[in-house]
C-alpha positions as CSV (number, residue, x, y, z in Angstrom):
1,X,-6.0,26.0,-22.7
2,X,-6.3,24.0,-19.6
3,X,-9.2,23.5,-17.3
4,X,-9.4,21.8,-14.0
5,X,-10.2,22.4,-10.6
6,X,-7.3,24.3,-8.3
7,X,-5.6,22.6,-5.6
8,X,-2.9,24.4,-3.8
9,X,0.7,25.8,-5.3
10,X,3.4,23.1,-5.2
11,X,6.8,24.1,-4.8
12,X,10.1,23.4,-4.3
13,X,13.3,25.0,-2.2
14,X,15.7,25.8,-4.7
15,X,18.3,28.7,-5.1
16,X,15.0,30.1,-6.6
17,X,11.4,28.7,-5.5
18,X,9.8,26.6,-8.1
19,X,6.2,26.5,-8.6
20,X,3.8,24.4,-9.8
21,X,-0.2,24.8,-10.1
22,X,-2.2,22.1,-10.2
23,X,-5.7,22.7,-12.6
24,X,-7.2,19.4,-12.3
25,X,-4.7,16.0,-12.9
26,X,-2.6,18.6,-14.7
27,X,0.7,20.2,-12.8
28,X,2.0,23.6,-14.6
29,X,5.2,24.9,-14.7
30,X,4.5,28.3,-13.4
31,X,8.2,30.1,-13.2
32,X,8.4,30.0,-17.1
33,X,5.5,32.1,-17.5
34,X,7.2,35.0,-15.7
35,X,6.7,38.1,-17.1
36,X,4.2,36.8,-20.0
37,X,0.6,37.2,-19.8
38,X,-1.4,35.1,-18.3
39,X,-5.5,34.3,-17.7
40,X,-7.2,32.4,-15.0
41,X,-11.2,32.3,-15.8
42,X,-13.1,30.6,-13.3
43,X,-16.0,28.5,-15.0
44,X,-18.9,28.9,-12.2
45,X,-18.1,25.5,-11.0
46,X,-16.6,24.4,-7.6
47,X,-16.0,20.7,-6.6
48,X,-15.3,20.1,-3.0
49,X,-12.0,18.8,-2.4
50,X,-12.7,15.7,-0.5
51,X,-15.3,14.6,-2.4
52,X,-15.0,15.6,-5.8
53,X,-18.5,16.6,-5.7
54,X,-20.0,19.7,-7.0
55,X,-21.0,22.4,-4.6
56,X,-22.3,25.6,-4.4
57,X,-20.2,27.5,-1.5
58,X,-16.8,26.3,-0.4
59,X,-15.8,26.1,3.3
60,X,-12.2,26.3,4.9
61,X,-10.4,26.1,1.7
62,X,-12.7,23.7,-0.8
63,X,-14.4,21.3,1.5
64,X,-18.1,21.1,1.1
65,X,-20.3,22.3,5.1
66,X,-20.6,18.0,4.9
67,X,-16.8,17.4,4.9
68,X,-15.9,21.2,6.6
69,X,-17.9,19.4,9.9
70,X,-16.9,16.0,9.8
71,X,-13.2,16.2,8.5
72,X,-10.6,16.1,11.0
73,X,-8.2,18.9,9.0
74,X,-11.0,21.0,9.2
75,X,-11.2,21.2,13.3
76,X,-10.8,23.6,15.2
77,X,-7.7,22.6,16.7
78,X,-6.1,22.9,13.3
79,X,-5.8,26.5,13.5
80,X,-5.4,26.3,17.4
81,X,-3.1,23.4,18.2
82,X,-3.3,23.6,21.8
83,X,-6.8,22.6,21.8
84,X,-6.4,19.1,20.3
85,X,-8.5,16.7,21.7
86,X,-7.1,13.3,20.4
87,X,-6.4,12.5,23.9
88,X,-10.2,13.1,25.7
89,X,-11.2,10.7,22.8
90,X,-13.6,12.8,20.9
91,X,-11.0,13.8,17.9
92,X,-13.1,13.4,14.5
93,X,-11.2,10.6,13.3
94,X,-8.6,9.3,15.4
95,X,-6.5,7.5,12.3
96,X,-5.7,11.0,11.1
97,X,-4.8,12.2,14.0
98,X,-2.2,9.6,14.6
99,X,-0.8,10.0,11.1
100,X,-0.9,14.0,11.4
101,X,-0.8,15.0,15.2
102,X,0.8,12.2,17.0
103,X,4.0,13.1,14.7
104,X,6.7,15.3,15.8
105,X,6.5,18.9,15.2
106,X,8.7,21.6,14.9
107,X,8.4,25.3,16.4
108,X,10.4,27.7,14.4
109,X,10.8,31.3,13.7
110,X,10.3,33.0,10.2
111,X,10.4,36.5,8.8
112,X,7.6,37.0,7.1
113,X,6.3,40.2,6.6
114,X,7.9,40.7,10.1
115,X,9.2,38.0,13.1
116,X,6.6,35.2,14.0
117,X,6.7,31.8,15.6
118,X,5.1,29.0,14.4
119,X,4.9,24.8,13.9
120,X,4.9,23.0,11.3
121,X,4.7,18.6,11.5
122,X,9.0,17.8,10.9
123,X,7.9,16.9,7.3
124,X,7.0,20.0,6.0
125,X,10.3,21.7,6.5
126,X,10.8,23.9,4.9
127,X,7.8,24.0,2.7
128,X,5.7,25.4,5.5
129,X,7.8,28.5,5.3
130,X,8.0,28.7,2.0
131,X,4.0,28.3,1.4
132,X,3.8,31.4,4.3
133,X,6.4,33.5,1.9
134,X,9.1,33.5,4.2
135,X,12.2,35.2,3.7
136,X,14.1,33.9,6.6
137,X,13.3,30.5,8.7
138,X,14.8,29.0,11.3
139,X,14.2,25.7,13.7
140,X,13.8,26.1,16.9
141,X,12.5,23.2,18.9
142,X,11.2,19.7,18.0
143,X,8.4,17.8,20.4
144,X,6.6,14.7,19.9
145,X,3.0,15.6,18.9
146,X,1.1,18.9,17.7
147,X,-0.6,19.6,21.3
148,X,3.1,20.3,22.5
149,X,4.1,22.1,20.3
150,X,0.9,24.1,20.6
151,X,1.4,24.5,24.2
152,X,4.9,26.2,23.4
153,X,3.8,28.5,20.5
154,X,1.4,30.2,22.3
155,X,3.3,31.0,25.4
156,X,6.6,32.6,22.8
157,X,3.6,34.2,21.0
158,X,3.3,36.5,24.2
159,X,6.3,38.1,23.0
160,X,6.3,37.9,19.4
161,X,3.7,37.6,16.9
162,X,2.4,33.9,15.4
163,X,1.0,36.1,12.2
164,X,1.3,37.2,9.0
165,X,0.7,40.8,7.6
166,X,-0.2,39.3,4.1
167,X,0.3,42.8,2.3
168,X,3.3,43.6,3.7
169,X,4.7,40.1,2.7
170,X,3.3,40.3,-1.0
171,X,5.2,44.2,-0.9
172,X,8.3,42.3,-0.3
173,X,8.3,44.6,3.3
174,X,9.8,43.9,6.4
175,X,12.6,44.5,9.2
176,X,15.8,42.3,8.7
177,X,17.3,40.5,11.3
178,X,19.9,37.8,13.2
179,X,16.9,35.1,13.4
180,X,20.4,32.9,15.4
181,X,20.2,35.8,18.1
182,X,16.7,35.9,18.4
183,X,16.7,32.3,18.6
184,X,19.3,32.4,21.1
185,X,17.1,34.6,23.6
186,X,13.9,32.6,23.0
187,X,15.8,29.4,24.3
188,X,17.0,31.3,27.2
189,X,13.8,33.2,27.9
190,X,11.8,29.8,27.6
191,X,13.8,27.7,29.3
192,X,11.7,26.3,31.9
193,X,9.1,25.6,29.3
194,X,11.1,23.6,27.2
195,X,12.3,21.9,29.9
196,X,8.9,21.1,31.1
197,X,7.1,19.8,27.9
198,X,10.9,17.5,27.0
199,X,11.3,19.8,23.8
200,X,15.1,19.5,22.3
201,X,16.6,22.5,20.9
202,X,17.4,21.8,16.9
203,X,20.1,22.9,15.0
204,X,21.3,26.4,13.8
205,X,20.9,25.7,9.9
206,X,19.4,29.3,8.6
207,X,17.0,28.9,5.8
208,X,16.8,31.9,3.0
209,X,14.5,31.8,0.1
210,X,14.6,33.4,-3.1
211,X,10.9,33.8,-4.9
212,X,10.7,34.4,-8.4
213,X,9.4,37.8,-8.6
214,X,10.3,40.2,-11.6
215,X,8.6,43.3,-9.5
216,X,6.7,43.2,-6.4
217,X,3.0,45.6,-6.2
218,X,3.3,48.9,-4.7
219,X,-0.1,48.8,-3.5
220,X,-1.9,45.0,-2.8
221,X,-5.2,44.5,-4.7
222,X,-6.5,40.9,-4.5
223,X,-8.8,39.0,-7.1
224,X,-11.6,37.1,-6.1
225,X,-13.8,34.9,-8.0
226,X,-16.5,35.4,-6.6
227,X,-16.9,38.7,-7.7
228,X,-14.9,38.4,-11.4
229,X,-14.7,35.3,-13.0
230,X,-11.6,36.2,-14.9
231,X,-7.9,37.1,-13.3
232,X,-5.4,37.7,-16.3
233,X,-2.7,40.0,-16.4
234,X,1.3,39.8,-16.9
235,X,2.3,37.7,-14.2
236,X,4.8,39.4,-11.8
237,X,6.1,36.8,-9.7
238,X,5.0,34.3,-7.3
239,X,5.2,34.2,-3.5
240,X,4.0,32.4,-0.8
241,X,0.8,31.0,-2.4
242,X,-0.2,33.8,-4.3
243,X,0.4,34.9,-7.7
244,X,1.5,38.3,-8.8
245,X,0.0,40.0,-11.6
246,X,0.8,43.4,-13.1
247,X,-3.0,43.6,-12.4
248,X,-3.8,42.8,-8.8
249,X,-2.7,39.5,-6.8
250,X,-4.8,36.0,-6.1
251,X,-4.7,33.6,-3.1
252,X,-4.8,30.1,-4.9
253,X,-4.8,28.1,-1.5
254,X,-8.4,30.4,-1.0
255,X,-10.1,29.2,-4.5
256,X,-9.1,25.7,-4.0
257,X,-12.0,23.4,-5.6
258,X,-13.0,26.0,-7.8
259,X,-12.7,25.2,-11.8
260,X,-11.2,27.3,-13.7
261,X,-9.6,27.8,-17.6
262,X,-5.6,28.5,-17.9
263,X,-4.8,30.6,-21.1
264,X,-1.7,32.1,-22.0
């Protein structure tokens, strides 16, 4: 038995994604427990992950209302890139921002459930596609901060979607396709907004995943702690940041914070 609080899946690009869940200072080997049974029980406890303080309600992923207000990864511009604010002077803490903003992004394209632009900051290729479950990825344009690249996404996003069906994606269900070709007509179709925010076009390197999943649901049911303490069933596979179980499926990005007992 281990118990800890959850932080977010690890993983790493290999012929087959490898994953890793982290219950407290303790990193789990995940892939070898394919197949077996397995059970998550949540204690009642949730610590905020900023703080390490013990709350009663998490807020945008772990973070206690304090830190969900104050924290800089918790704004608003997070979600919406094209609203940072570094530059009027009022971002929450300007430090951050310069380590996490003020870095050069990437736009891509990724088959998820289906085709969707997004960014990522150049560092987390590729494990921005794989923590979205990606099938298929491919680079698109590299800019200098996140507000360009924010700028960019949302005018391709007229076109295309920027999100993900989440049950489609945990079904293993979507339309295949040349990502290269489509890439090719974005570059042409945008090419006076590249142009305009300096954005060079990246390589063709195609990026294919392989998650370890013995059978994907035919129907999505989701777990949630807040309503049952206990998930356990055989574990299916793993994609994106969700575990598969024979049983129903669990977000563990959603539940970070919260404490919980590993058995199997």
């Amino acid at each position: 038995m281990t118990i800890g609080s959850l932080s977010k899946l690890k993983s790493t690009y290999d012929n087959i994604v490898q994953y890793q869940l982290p219950v407290g200072d303790t990193l789990i080997d995940l892939n070898p427990y394919i197949g077996k049974h397995i059970k998550l029980e949540y204690t009642g406890n949730i610590f905020c992950v900023d703080t390490g303080k013990k709350i009663k309600k998490a807020y945008g992923q772990g973070y206690s209302w304090e830190s969900f207000i104050t924290l800089p990864e918790c704004d608003t511009c997070i979600i919406k890139p094209e609203l940072c604010h570094y530059k009027a002077g009022t971002c929450r803490d300007p430090r951050w921002g310069e380590s996490h903003c003020l870095k050069p992004h990437v736009i891509y394209l990724s088959l998820t459930s289906n085709l969707k632009v997004g960014i990522t900051r150049k560092t987390q290729v590729p494990t921005r596609w794989v923590d979205q479950g990606a099938v298929k990825a491919i680079k698109l344009l590299e800019v200098k901060d996140r507000l360009t690249s924010g700028k960019i996404e949302i005018e391709i996003a007229k076109t295309m979607g920027d999100k993900t069906n989440w049950r489609n994606m945990l079904k293993n269900v979507y339309d295949d396709m040349d990502l290269l070709a489509k890439k090719k007509e974005v570059i042409k179709q945008f090419a006076d907004i590249i142009k305009k925010h300096e954005a060079t076009v990246l390589d063709d390197e195609l990026y294919e995943f392989n998650y370890p999943v013995e059978k994907y649901p035919e129907k999505v049911s989701s777990f949630n702690f807040d309503k049952n303490p206990i998930v356990e069933g055989d574990l299916m596979g793993i994609k994106g940041q969700y575990l598969i179980f024979d049983t129903g499926v669990i977000n563990i990005r959603k539940f970070q914070g919260y404490e919980i007992n590993f058995e199997s």
